[in-house]
C-alpha positions in Angstrom: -19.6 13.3 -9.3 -20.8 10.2 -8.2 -23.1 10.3 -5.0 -23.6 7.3 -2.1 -26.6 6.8 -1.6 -27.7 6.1 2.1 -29.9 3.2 2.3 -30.9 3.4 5.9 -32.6 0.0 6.0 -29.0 -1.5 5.8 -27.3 -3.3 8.8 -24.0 -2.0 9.5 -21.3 -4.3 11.3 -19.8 -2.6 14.8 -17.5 -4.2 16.9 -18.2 -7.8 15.9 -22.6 -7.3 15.9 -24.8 -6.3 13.3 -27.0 -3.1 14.1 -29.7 -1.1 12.8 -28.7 1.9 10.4 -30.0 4.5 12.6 -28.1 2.6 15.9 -24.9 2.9 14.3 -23.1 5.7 16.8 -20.5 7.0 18.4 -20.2 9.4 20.8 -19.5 13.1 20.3 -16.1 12.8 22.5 -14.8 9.8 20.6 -11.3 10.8 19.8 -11.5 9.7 16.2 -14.2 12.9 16.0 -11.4 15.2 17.5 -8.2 14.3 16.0 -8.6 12.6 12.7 -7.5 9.2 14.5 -8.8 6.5 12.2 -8.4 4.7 9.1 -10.7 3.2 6.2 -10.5 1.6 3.2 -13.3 1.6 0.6 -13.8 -1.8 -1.4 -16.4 -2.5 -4.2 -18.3 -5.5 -4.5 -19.2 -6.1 -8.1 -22.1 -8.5 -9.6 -20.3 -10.8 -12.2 -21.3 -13.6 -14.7 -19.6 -15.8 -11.4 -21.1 -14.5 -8.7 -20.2 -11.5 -5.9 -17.2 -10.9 -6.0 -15.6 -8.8 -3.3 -12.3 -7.5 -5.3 -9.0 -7.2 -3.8 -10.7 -7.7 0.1 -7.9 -9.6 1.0 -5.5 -6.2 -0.2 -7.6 -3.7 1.4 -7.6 -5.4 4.4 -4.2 -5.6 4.9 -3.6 -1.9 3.6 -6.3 -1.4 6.8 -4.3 -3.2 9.2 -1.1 -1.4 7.5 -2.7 1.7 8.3 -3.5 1.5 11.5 -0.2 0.4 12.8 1.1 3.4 11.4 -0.9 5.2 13.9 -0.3 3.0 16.2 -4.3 1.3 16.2 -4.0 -2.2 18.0 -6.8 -4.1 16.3 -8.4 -6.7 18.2 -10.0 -8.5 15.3 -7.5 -10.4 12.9 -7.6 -9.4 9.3 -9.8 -12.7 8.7 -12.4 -11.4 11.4 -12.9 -8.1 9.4 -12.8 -9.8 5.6 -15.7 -11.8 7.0 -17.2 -8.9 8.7 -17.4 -7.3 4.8 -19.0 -10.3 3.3 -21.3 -10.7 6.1 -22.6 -7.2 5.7 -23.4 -8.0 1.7 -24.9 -11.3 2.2 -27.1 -10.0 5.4 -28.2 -6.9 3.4 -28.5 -8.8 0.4 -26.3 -6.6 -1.5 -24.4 -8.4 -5.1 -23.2 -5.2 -5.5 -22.0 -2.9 -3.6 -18.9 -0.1 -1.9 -17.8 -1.6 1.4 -16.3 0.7 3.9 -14.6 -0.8 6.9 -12.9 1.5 9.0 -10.7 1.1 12.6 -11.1 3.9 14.8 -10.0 5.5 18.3 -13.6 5.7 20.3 -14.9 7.7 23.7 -12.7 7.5 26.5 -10.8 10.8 27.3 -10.0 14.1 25.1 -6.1 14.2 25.2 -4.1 14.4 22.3 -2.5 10.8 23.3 -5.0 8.3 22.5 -3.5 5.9 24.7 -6.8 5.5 27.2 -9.5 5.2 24.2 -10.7 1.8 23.1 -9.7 1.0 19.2 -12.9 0.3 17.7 -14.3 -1.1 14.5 -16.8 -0.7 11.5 -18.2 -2.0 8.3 -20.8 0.3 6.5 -22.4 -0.7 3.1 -23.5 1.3 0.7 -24.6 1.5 -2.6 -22.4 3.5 -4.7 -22.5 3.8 -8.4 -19.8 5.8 -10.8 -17.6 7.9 -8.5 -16.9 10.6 -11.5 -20.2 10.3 -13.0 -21.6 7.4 -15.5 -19.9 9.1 -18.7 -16.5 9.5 -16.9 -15.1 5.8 -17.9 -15.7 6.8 -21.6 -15.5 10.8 -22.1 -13.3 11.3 -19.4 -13.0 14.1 -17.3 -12.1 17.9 -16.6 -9.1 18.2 -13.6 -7.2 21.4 -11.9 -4.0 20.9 -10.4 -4.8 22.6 -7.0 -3.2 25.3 -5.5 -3.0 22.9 -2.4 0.0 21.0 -1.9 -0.2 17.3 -1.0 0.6 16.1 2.7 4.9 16.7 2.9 7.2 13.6 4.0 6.7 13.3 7.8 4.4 15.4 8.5 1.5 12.9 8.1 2.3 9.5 6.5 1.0 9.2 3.0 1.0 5.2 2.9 -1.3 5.2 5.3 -5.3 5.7 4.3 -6.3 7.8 7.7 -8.9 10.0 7.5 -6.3 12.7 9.1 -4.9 12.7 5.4 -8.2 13.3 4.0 -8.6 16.5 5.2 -6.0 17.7 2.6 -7.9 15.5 0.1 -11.3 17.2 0.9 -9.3 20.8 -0.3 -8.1 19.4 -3.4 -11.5 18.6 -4.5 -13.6 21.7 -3.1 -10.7 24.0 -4.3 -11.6 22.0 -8.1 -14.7 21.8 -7.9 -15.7 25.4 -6.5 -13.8 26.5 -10.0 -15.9 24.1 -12.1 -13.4 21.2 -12.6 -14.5 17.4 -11.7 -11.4 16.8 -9.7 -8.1 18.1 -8.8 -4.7 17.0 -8.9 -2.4 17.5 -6.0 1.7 18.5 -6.4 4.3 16.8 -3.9 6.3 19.2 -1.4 8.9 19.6 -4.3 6.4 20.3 -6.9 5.8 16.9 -8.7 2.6 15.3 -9.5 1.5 13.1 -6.0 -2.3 12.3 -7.2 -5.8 13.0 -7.0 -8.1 13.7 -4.4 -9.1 10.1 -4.1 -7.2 8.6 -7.3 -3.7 7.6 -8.3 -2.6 8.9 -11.7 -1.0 7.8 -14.9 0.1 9.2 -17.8 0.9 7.6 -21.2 3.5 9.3 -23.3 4.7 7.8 -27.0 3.3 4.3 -25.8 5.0 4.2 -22.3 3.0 4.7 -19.1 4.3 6.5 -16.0 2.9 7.0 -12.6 4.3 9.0 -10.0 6.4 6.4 -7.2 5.3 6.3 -3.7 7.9 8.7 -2.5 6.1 11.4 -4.5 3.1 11.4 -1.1 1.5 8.6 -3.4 -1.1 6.2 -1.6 -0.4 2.5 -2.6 -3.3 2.1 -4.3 -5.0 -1.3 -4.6 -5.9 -0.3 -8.3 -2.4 1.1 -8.8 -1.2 -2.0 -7.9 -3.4 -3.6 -10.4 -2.9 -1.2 -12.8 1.2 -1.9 -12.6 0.7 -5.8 -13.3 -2.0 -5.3 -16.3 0.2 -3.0 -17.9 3.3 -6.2 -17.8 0.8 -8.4 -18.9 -0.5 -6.6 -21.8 3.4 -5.9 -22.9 3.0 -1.9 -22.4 6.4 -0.1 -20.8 5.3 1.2 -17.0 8.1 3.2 -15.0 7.3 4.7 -11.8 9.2 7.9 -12.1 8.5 11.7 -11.0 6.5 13.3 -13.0 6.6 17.1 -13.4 3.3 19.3 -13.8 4.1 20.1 -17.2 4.6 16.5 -18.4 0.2 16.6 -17.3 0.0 19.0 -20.4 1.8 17.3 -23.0 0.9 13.7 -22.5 -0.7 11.5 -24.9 -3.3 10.0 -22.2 -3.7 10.6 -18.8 -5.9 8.9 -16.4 -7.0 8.1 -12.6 -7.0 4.8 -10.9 -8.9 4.1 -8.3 -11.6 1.4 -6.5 -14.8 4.2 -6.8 -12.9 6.1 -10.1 -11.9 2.7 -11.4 -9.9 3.5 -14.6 -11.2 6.7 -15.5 -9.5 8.7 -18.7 -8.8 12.4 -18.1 -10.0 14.8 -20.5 -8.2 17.9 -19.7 -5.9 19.3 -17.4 -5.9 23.5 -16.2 -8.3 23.6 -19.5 -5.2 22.1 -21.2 -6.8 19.3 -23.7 -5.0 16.2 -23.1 -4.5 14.0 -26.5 -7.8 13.5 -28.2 -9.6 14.9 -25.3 -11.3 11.7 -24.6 -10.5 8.0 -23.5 -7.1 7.1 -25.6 -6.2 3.7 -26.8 -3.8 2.6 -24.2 -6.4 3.9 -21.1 -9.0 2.1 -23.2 -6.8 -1.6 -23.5 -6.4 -1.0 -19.7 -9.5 0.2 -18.7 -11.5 -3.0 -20.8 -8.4 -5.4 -18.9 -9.4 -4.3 -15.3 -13.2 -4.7 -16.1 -12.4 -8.2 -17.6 -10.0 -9.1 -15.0 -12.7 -8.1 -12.0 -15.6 -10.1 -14.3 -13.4 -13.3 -14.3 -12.8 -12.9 -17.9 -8.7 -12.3 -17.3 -6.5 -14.2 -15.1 -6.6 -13.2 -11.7 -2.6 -13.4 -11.6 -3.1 -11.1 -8.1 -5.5 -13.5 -6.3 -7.6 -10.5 -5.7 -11.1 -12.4 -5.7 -12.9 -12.8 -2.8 -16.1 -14.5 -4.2 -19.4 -14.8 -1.7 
């Protein structure tokens, strides 16, 4: 599994300033700490033949925005304000590459459940992040558990928004995975259907159609999903957003994860089922080389999703 690495000489944007890595707090009674109240996206800056590019900013940032007026977050910084808060904290650190994480969050003012006296704060924190499954994953692919943890039901916690309340059921997934020696884990709905990975949409490809489960399936609109969706129309290959039932994981042709850290990244195996070939197949391949073309300016950008600095 991919690691980020902590470079503490960084700045890290707060609140509209730039500060030192190490001045970057909050305090312990900041209701985000207590109850889970914040959201985040993660972005990745990529080095092209072009230039920086900051892909699909403009996307994340609204997904952010989405996010937190699901919980009910007034933001005090327009969606501008904080895409220039993420380019600022590449170009001040002098980062062409790099995983961007701004997140809006409920800060120190009281310790009730209602957030309503606590400020809504903000953050961008850069990091240097390489292969989130590991530098072999885009190629060989890799090993997955469906976990015996259920993905967050239908309101209970809203799954179109990216809080980190929602992760805590993400954070299972993976531990229960990994502690039995799988790379990741796949998560069923509250009716049993495939929802997605800890931190990953997923696809499956099935005599030459792809299928990925719909967002009613506790599915997080993924920026990559989305780009994912329009690639496959573009390249001519069938795409239905349908349920998927576990079983459908074991006989596929091809599976794989979407994500902005997993990128397109094929899935070897399933429950120590081996899926297809057992390694990237050709229609996760055609995708995976038309999202690395499309983010190096070699595609259309049909989605607008540059953000070049």
């Amino acid at each position: 599994m991919g690691k980020s690495r902590f470079d503490e000489s960084l700045k890290i944007w707060m609140n509209g300033e730039l500060v030192d890595w190490h001045k970057a707090t909050i305090h312990v009674a900041s209701h985000a700490l207590h109850y889970g109240s914040a959201a985040f996206e993660g972005i990745r800056a990529y080095k092209t033949p072009r230039g920086t590019t900051i892909w699909a900013l403009k996307a994340h940032i609204r997904r952010l925005f989405d996010s937190a007026k699901i919980y009910r977050m007034p933001i005090k910084w327009t969606p501008e304000q904080i895409e220039q808060a993420c380019a600022e904290v590449c170009k001040v650190n002098g980062m062409d590459e790099a995983y961007v994480r701004p997140m809006i969050y409920r800060g120190y003012s009281s310790l009730g459940v209602h957030p309503r006296e606590c400020p809504v704060d903000a953050c961008v924190i850069p990091l240097r992040w390489g292969k989130y499954l590991g530098p072999e994953a885009l190629e060989y692919g890799v090993d997955v558990l469906v976990s015996s943890w259920t993905r967050i039901a239908p309101n209970t916690l809203p799954a179109l928004a990216k809080s980190i309340a929602n992760y805590a059921n993400s954070q299972l997934t993976v531990i229960d995975a990994q502690n039995f020696g799988f790379t990741e884990g796949i998560a069923l709905d509250a009716n049993g259907y495939v929802s997605e990975g800890s931190g990953e949409n997923v696809f499956l490809v099935r005599d030459g159609k792809v299928v990925t489960p719909p967002l009613g399936a506790s599915v997080l609109p993924g920026i990559t999903r989305g780009c994912v969706l329009q690639l496959c129309k573009e390249l001519n290959i069938p795409i239905y957003e349908q349920l998927v039932p576990r079983e459908m994981l074991y006989i596929a042709d091809e599976v794989f994860f979407s994500g902005t850290a997993a990128e397109i990244t094929p899935i070897r195996s399933v429950d120590k089922v081996v899926i297809g070939a057992g390694k990237a197949g050709p229609i996760t391949k055609q995708i995976q080389e038309a999202y690395f073309d499309l983010i190096n300016a070699r595609r259309n950008d049909s989605l607008g999703h540059h953000y070049w600095i």
